[in-house]
VMD Tcl script that builds the backbone (N, CA, C; Angstrom):
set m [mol new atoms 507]
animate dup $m
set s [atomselect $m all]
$s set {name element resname resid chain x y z} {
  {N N UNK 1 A 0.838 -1.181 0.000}
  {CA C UNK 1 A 0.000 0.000 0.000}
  {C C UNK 1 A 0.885 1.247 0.000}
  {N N UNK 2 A 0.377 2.313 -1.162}
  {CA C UNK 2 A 1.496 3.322 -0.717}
  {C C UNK 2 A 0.879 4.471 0.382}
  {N N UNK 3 A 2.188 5.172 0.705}
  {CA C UNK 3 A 1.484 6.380 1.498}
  {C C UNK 3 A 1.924 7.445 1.073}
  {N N UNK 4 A 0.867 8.378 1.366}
  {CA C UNK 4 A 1.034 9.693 0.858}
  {C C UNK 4 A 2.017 10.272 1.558}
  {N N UNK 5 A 3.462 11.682 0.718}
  {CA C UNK 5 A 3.871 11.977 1.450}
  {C C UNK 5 A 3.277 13.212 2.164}
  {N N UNK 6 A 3.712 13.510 3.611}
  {CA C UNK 6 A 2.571 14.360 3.815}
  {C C UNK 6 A 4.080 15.587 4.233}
  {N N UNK 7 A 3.560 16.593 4.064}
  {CA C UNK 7 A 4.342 18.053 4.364}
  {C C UNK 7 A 4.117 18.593 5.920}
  {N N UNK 8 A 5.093 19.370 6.435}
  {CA C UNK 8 A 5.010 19.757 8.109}
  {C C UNK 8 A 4.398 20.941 7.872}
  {N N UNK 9 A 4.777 21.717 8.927}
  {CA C UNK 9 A 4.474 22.533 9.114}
  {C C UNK 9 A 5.358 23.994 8.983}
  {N N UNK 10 A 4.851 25.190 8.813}
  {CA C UNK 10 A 5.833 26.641 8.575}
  {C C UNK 10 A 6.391 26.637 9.816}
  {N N UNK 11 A 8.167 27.408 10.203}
  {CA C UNK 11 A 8.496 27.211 11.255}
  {C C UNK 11 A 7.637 28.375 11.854}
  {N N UNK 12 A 7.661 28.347 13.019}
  {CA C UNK 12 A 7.160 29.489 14.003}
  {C C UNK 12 A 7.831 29.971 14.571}
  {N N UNK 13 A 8.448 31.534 14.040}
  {CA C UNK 13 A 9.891 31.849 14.506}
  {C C UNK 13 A 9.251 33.584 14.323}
  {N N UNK 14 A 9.988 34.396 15.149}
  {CA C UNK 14 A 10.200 35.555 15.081}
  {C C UNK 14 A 11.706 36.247 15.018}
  {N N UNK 15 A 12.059 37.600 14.580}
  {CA C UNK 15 A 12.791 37.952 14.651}
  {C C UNK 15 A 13.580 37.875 16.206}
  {N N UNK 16 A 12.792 37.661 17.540}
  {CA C UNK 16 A 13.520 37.834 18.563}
  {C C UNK 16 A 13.374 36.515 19.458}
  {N N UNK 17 A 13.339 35.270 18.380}
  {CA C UNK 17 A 13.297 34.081 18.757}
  {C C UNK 17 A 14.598 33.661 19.535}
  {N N UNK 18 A 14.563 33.631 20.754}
  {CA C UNK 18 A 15.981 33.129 21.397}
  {C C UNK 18 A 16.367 31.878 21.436}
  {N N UNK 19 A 15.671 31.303 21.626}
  {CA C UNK 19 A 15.208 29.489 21.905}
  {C C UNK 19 A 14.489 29.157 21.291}
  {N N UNK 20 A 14.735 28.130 20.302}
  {CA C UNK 20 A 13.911 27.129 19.274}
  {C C UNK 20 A 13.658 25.951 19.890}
  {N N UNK 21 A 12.412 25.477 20.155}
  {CA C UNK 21 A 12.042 24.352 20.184}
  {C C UNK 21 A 12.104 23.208 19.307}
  {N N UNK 22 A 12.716 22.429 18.728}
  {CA C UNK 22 A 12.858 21.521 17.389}
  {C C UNK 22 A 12.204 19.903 17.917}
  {N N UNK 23 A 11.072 19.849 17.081}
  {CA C UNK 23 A 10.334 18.565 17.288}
  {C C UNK 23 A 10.764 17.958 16.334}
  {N N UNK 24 A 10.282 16.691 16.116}
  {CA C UNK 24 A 10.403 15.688 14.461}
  {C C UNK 24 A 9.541 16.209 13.625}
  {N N UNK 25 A 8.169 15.759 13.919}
  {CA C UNK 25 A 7.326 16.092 12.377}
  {C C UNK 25 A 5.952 16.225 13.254}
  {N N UNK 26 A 4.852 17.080 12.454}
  {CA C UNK 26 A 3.737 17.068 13.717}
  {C C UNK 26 A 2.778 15.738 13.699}
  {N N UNK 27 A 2.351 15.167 14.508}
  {CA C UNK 27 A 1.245 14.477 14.669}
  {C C UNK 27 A 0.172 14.393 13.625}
  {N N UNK 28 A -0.856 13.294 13.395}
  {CA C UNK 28 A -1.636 13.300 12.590}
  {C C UNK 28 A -3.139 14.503 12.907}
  {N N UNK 29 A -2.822 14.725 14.173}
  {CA C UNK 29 A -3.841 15.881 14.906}
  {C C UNK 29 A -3.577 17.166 14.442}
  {N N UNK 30 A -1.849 17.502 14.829}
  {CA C UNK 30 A -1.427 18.361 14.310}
  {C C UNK 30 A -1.846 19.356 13.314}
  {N N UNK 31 A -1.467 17.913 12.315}
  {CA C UNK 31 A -1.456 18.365 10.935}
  {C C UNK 31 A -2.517 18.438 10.308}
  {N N UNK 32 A -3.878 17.923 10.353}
  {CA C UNK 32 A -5.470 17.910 10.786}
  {C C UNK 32 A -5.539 19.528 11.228}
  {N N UNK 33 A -5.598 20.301 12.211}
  {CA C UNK 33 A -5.396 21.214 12.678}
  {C C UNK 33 A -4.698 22.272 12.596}
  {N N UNK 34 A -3.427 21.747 11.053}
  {CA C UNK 34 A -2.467 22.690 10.857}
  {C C UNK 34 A -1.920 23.679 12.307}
  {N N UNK 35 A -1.508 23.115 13.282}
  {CA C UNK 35 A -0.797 23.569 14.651}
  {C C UNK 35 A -0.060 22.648 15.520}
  {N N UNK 36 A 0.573 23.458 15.466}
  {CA C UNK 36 A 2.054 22.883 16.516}
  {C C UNK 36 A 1.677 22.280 17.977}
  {N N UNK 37 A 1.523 21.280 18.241}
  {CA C UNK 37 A 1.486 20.043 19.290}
  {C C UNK 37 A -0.412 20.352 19.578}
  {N N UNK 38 A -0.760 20.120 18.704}
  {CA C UNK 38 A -2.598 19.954 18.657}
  {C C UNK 38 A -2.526 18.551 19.089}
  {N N UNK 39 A -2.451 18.339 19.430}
  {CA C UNK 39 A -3.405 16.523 20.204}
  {C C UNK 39 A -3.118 16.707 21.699}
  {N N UNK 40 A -4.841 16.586 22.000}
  {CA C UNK 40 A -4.699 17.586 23.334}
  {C C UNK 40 A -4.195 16.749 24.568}
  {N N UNK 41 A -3.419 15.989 23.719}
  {CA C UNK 41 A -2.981 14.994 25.307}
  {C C UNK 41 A -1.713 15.400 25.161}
  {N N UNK 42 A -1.045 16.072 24.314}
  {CA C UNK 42 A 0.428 16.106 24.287}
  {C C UNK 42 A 0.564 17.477 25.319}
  {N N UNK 43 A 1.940 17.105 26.343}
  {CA C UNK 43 A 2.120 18.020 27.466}
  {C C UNK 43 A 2.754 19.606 26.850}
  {N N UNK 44 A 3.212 19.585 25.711}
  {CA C UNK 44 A 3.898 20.993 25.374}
  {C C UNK 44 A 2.904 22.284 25.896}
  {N N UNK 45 A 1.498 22.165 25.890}
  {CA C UNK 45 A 1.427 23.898 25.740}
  {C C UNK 45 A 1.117 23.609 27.195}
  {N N UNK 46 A 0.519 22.286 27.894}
  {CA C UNK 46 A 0.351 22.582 29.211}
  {C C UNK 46 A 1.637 22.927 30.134}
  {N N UNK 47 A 3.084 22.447 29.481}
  {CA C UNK 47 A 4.364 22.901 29.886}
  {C C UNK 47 A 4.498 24.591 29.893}
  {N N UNK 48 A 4.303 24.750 29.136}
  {CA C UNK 48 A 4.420 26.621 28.698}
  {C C UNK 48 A 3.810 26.982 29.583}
  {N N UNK 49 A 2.583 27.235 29.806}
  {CA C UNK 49 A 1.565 26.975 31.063}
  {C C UNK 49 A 1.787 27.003 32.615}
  {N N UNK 50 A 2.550 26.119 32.744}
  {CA C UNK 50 A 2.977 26.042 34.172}
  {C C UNK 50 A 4.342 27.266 33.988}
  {N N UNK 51 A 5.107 26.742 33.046}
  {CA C UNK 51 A 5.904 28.105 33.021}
  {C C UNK 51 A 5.873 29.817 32.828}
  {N N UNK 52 A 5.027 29.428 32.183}
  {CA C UNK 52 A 4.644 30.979 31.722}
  {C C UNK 52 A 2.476 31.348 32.739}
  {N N UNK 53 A 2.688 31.180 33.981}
  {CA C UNK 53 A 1.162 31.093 33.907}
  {C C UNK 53 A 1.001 32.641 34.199}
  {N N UNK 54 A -0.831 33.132 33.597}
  {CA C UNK 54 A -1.560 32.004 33.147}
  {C C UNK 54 A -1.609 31.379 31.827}
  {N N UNK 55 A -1.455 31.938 31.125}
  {CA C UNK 55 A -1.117 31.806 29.679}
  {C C UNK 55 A -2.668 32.540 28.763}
  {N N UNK 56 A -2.993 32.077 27.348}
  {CA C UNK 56 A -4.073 32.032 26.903}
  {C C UNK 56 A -4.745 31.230 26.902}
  {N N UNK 57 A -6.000 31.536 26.149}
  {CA C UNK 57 A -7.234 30.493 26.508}
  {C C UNK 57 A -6.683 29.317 25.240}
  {N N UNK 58 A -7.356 28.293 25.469}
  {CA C UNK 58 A -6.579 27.121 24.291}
  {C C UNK 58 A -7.807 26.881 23.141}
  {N N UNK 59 A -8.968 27.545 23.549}
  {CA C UNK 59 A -9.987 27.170 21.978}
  {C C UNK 59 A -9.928 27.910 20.951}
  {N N UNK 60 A -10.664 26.348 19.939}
  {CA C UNK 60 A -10.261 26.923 18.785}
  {C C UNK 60 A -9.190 27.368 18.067}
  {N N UNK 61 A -9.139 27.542 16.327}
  {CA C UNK 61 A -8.325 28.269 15.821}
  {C C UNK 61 A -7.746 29.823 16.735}
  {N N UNK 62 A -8.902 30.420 16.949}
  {CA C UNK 62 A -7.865 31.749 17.969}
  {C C UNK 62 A -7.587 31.832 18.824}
  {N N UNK 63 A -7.865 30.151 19.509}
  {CA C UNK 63 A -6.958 30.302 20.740}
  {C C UNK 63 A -5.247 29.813 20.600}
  {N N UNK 64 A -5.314 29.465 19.206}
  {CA C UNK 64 A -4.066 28.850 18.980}
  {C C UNK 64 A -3.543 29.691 18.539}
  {N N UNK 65 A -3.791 30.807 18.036}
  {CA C UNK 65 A -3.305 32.315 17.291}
  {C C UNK 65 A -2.831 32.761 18.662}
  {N N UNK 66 A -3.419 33.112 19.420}
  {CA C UNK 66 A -3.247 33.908 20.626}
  {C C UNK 66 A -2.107 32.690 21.665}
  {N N UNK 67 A -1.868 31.527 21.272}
  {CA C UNK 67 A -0.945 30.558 21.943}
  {C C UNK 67 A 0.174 31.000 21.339}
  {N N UNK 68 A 0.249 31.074 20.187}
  {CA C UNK 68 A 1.568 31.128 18.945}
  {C C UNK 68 A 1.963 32.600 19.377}
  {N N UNK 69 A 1.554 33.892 19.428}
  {CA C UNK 69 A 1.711 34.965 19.948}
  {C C UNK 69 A 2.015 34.951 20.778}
  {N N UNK 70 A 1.605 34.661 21.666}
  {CA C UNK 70 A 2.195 34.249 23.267}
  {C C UNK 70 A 3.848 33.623 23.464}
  {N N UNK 71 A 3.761 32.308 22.469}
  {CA C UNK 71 A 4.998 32.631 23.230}
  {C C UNK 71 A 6.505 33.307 22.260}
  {N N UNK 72 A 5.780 33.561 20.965}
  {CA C UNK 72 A 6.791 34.267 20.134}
  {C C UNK 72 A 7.331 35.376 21.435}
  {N N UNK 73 A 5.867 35.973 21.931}
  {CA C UNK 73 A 6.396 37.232 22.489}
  {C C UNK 73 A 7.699 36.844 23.549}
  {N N UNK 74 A 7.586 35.710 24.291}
  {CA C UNK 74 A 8.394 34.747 25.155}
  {C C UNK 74 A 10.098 34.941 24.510}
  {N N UNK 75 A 10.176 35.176 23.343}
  {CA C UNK 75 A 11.239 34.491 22.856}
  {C C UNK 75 A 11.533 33.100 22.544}
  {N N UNK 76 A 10.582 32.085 22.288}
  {CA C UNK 76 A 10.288 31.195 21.672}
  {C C UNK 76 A 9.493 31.157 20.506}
  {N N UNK 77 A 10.403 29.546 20.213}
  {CA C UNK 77 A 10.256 29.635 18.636}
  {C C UNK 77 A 10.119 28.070 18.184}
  {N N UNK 78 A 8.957 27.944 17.344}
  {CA C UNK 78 A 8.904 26.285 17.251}
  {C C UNK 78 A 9.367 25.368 15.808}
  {N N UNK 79 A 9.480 24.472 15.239}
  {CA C UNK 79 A 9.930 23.961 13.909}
  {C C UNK 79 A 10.122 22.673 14.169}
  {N N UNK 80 A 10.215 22.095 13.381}
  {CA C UNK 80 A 10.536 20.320 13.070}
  {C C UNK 80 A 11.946 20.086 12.079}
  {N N UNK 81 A 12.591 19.029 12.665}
  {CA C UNK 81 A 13.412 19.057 11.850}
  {C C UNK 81 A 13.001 18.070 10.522}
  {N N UNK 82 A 12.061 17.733 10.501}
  {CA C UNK 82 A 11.315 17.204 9.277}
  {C C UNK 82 A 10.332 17.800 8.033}
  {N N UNK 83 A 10.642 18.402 7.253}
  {CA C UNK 83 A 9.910 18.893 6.485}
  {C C UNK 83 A 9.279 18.178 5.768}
  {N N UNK 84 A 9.183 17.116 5.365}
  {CA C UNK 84 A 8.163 16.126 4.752}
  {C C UNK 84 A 8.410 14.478 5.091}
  {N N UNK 85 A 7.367 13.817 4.744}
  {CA C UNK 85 A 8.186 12.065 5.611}
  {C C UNK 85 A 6.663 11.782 4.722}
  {N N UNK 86 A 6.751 10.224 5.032}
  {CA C UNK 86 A 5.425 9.318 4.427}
  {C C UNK 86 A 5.388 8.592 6.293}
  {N N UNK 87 A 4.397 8.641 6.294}
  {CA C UNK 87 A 3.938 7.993 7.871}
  {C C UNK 87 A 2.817 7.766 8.054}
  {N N UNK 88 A 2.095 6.615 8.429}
  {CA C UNK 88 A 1.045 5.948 9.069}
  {C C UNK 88 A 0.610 6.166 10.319}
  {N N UNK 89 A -0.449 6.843 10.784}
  {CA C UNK 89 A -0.630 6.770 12.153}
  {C C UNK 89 A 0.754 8.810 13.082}
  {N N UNK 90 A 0.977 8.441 14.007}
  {CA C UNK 90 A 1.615 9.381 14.370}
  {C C UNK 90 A 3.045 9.594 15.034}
  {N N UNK 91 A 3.321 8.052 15.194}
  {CA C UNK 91 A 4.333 7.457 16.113}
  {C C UNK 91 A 5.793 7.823 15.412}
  {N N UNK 92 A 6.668 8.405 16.221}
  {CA C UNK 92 A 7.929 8.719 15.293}
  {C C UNK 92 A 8.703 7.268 14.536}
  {N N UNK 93 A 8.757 6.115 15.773}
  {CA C UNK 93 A 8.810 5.347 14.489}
  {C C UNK 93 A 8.447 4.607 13.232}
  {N N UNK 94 A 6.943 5.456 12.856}
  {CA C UNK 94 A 6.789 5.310 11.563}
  {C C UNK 94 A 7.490 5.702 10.205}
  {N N UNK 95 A 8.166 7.366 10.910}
  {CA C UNK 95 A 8.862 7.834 9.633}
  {C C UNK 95 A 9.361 7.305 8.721}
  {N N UNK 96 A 8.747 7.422 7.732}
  {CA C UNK 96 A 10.094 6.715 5.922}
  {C C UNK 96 A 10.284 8.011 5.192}
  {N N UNK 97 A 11.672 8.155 4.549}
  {CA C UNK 97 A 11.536 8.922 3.557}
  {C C UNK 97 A 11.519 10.196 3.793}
  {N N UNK 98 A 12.214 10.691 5.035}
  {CA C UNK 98 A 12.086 11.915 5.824}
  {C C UNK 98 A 13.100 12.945 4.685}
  {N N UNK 99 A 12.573 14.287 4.409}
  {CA C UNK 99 A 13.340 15.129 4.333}
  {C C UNK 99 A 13.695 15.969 5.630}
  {N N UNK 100 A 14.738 16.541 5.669}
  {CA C UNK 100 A 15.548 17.564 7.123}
  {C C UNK 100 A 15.055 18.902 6.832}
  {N N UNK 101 A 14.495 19.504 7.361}
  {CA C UNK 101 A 14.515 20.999 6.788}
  {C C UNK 101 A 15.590 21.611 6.652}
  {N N UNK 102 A 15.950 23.159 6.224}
  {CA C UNK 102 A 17.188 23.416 6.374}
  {C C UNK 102 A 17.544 23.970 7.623}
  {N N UNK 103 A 18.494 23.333 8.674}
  {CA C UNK 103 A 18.446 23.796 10.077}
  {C C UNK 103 A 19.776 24.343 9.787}
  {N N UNK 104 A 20.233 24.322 8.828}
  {CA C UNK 104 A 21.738 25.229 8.708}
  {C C UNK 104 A 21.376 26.330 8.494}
  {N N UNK 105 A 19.892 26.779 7.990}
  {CA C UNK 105 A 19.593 28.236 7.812}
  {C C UNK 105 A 18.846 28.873 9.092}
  {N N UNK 106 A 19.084 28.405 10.166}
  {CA C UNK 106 A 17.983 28.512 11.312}
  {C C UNK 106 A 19.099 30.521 12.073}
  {N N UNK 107 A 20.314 30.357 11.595}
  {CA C UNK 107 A 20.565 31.512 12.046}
  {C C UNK 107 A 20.197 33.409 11.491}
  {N N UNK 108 A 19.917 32.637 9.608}
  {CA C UNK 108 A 18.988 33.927 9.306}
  {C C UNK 108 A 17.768 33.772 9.267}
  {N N UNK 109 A 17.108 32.836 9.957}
  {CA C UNK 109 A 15.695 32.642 10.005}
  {C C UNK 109 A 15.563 33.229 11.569}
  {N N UNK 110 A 16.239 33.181 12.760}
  {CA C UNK 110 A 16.295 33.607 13.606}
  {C C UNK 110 A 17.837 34.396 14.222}
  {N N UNK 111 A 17.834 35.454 13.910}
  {CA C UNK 111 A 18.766 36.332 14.395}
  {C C UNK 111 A 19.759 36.203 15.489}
  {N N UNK 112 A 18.480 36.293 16.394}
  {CA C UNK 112 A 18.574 36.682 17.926}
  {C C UNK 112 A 18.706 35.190 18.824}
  {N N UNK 113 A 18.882 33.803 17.459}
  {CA C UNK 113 A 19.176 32.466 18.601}
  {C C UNK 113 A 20.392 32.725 19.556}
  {N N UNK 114 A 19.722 31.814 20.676}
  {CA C UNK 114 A 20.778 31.940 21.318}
  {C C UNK 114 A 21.026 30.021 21.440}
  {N N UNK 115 A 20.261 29.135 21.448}
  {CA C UNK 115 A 20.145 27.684 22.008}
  {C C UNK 115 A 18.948 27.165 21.130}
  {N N UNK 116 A 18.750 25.681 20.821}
  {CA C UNK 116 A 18.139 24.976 20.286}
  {C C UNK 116 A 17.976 23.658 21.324}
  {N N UNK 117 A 16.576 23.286 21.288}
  {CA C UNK 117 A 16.293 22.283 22.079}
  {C C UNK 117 A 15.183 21.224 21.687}
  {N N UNK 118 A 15.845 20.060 21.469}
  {CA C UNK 118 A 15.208 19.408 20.372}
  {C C UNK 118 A 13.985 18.434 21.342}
  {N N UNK 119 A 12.366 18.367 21.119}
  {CA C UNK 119 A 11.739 17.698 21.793}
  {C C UNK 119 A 11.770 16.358 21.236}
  {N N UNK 120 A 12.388 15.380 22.108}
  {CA C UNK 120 A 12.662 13.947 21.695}
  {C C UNK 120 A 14.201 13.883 21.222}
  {N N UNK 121 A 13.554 12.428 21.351}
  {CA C UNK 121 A 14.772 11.765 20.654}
  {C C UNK 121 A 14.932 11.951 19.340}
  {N N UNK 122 A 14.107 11.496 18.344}
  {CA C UNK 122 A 14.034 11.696 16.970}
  {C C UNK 122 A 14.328 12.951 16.700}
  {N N UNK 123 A 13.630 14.291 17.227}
  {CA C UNK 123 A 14.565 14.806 16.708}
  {C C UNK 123 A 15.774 15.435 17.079}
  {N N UNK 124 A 16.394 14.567 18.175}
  {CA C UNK 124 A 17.628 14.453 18.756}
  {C C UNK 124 A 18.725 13.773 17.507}
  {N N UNK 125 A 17.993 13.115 17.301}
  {CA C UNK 125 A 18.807 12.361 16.094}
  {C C UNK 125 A 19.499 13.218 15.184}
  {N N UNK 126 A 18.873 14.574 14.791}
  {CA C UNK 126 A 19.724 15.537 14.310}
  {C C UNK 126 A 20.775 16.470 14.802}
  {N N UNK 127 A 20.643 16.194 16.055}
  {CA C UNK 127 A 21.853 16.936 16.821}
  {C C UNK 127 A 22.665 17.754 16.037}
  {N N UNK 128 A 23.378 16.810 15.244}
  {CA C UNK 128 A 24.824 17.091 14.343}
  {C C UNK 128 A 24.520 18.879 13.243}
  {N N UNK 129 A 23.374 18.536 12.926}
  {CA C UNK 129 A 23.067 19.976 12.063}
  {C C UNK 129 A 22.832 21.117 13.343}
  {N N UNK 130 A 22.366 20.909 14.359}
  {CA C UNK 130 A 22.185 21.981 15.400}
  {C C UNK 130 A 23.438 22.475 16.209}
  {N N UNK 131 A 24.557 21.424 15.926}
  {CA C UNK 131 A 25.107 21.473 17.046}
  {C C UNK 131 A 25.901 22.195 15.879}
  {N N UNK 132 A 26.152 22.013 14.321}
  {CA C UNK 132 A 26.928 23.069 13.881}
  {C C UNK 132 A 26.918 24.171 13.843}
  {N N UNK 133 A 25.877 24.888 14.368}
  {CA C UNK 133 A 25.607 26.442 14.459}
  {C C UNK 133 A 26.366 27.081 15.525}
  {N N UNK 134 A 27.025 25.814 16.274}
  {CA C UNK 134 A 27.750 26.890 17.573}
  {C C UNK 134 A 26.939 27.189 18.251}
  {N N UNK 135 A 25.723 26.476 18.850}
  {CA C UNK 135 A 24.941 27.413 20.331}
  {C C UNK 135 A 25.030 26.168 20.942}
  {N N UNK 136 A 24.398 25.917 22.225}
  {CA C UNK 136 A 23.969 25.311 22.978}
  {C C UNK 136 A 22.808 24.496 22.558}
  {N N UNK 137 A 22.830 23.095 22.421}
  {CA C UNK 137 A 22.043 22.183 21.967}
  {C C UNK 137 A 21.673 21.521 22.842}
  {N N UNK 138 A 20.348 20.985 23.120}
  {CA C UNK 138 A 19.622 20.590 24.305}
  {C C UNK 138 A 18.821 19.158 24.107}
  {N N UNK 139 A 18.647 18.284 24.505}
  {CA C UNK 139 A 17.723 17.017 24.584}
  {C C UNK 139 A 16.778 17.047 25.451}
  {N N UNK 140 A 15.456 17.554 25.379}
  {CA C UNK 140 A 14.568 17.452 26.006}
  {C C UNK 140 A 13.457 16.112 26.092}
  {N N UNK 141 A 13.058 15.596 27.585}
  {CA C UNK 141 A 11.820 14.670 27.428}
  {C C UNK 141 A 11.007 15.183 26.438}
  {N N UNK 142 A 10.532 14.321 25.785}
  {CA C UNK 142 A 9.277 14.370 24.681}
  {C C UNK 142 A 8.128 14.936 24.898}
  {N N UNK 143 A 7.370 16.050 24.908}
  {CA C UNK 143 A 5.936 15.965 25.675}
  {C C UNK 143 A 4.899 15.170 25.489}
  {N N UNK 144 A 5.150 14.484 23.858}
  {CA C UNK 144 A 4.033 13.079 23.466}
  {C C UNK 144 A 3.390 12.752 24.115}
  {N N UNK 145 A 2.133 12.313 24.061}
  {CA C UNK 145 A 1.766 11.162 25.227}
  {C C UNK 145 A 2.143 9.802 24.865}
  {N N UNK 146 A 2.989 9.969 23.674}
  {CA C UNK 146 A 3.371 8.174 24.050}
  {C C UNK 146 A 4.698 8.070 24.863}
  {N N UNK 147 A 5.195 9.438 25.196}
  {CA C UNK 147 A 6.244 9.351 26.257}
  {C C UNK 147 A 5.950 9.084 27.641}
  {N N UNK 148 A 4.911 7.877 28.168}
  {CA C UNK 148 A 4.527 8.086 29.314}
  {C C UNK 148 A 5.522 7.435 30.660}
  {N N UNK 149 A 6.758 7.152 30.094}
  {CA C UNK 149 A 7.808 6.591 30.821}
  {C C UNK 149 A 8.358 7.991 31.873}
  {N N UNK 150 A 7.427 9.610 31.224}
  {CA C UNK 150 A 8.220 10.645 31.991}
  {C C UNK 150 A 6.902 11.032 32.499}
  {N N UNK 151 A 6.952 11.253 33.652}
  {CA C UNK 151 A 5.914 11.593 34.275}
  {C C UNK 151 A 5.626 13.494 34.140}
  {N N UNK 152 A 4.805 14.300 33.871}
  {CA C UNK 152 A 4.793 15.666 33.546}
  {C C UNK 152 A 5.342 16.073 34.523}
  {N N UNK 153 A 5.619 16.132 35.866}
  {CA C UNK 153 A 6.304 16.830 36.571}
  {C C UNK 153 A 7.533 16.956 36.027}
  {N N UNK 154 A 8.247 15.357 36.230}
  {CA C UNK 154 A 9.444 15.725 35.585}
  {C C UNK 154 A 9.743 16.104 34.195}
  {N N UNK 155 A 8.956 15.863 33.611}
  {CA C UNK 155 A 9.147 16.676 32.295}
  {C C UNK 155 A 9.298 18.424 32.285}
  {N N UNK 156 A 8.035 18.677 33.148}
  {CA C UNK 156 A 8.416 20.189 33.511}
  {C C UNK 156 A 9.418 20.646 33.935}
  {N N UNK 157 A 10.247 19.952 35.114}
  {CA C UNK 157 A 11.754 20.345 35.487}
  {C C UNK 157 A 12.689 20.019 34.633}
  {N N UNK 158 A 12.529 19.407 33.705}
  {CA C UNK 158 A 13.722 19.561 32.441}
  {C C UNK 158 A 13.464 20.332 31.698}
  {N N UNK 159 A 12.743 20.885 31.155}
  {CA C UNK 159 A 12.084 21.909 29.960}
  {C C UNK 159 A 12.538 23.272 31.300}
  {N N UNK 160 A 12.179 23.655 32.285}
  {CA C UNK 160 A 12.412 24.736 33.135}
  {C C UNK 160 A 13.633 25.067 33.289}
  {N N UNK 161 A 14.766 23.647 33.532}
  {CA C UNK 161 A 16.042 24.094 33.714}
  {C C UNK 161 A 16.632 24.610 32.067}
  {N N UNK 162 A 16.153 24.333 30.836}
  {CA C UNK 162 A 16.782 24.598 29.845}
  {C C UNK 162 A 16.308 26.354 29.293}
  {N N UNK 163 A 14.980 26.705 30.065}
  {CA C UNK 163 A 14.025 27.428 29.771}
  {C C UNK 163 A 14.617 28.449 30.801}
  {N N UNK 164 A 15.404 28.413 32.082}
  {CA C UNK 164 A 15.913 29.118 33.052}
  {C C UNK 164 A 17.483 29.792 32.447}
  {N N UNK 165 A 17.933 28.631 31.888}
  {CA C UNK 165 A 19.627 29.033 31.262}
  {C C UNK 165 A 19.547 30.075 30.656}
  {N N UNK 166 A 18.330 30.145 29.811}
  {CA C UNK 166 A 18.284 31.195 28.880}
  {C C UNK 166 A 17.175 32.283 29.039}
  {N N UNK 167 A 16.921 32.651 30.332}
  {CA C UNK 167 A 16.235 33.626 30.943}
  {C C UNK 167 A 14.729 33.845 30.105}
  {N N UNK 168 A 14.223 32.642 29.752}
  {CA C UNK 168 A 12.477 32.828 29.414}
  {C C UNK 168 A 11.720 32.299 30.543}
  {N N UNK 169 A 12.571 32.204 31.651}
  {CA C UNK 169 A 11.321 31.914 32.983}
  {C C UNK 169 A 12.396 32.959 34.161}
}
mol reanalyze $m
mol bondsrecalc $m
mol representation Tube
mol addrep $m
């Protein structure tokens, strides 16, 4: 059976993006939703949340406008290091056929980086392109919910200490 390849998402970056968040590729919710960690079981925006409280409201398309604003204003900044893949279902190890975006261009796409912090492993796996930019490269727990080996607390104290280094909490 073949599969369609399917395309990610635009990065979500501002000129005064300090810290990039770098996931793999979005979810089948996601991408349904065209937005960055839409499947409402995944811990990312409830992470932001505890860090940044109170935050915005989460409905709907404008509550996700007013999420994405939020934390641009933060100095965060979100992207995948996957710009297109063929995948079944949502699980990173489905990926086949992955293209990389260009993360060698992530310094005129964001000026003002200071650190990159990749959610997961997968897209830990790219390290090597992040780590050539010369900043500080980070491995963060996954917020997935198929990461349920990390319990959200501790997920929050790893995302906080990387989120503290670089003065967005």
């Amino acid at each position: 059976m073949k599969v369609e390849p399917l395309t990610g998402l635009a990065p979500l970056v501002a000129g005064n993006t300090r810290l990039l968040i770098l996931g793999s590729f979005p979810g089948a919710a996601s991408l349904a939703a065209q937005q960055y960690y839409g499947h409402p079981q995944n811990h990312f925006w409830k992470i932001l949340k505890a860090l940044w409280p109170p935050g915005p409201a989460d409905a709907g398309p404008e509550g996700y406008k007013a999420r994405s604003e939020w934390l641009l204003s933060k100095g965060l900044g979100l992207w995948d290091v996957y710009a297109a893949c063929e995948r079944e279902g949502s699980l990173d190890s489905a990926i086949r056929n992955a293209e990389v975006n260009d993360l060698a261009g992530l310094r005129r796409l964001c000026p003002a980086l200071e650190a990159v912090a990749h959610n997961g492993g997968e897209s830990y796996k790219h390290s090597k392109h992040t780590l050539a930019l010369g900043l500080p490269v980070y491995k963060l727990p996954s917020t997935s919910p198929a990461n349920a080996s990390w319990r959200f607390e501790r997920k929050l104290a790893a995302w906080r200490e990387v989120f503290e280094k670089h003065g967005l909490v």
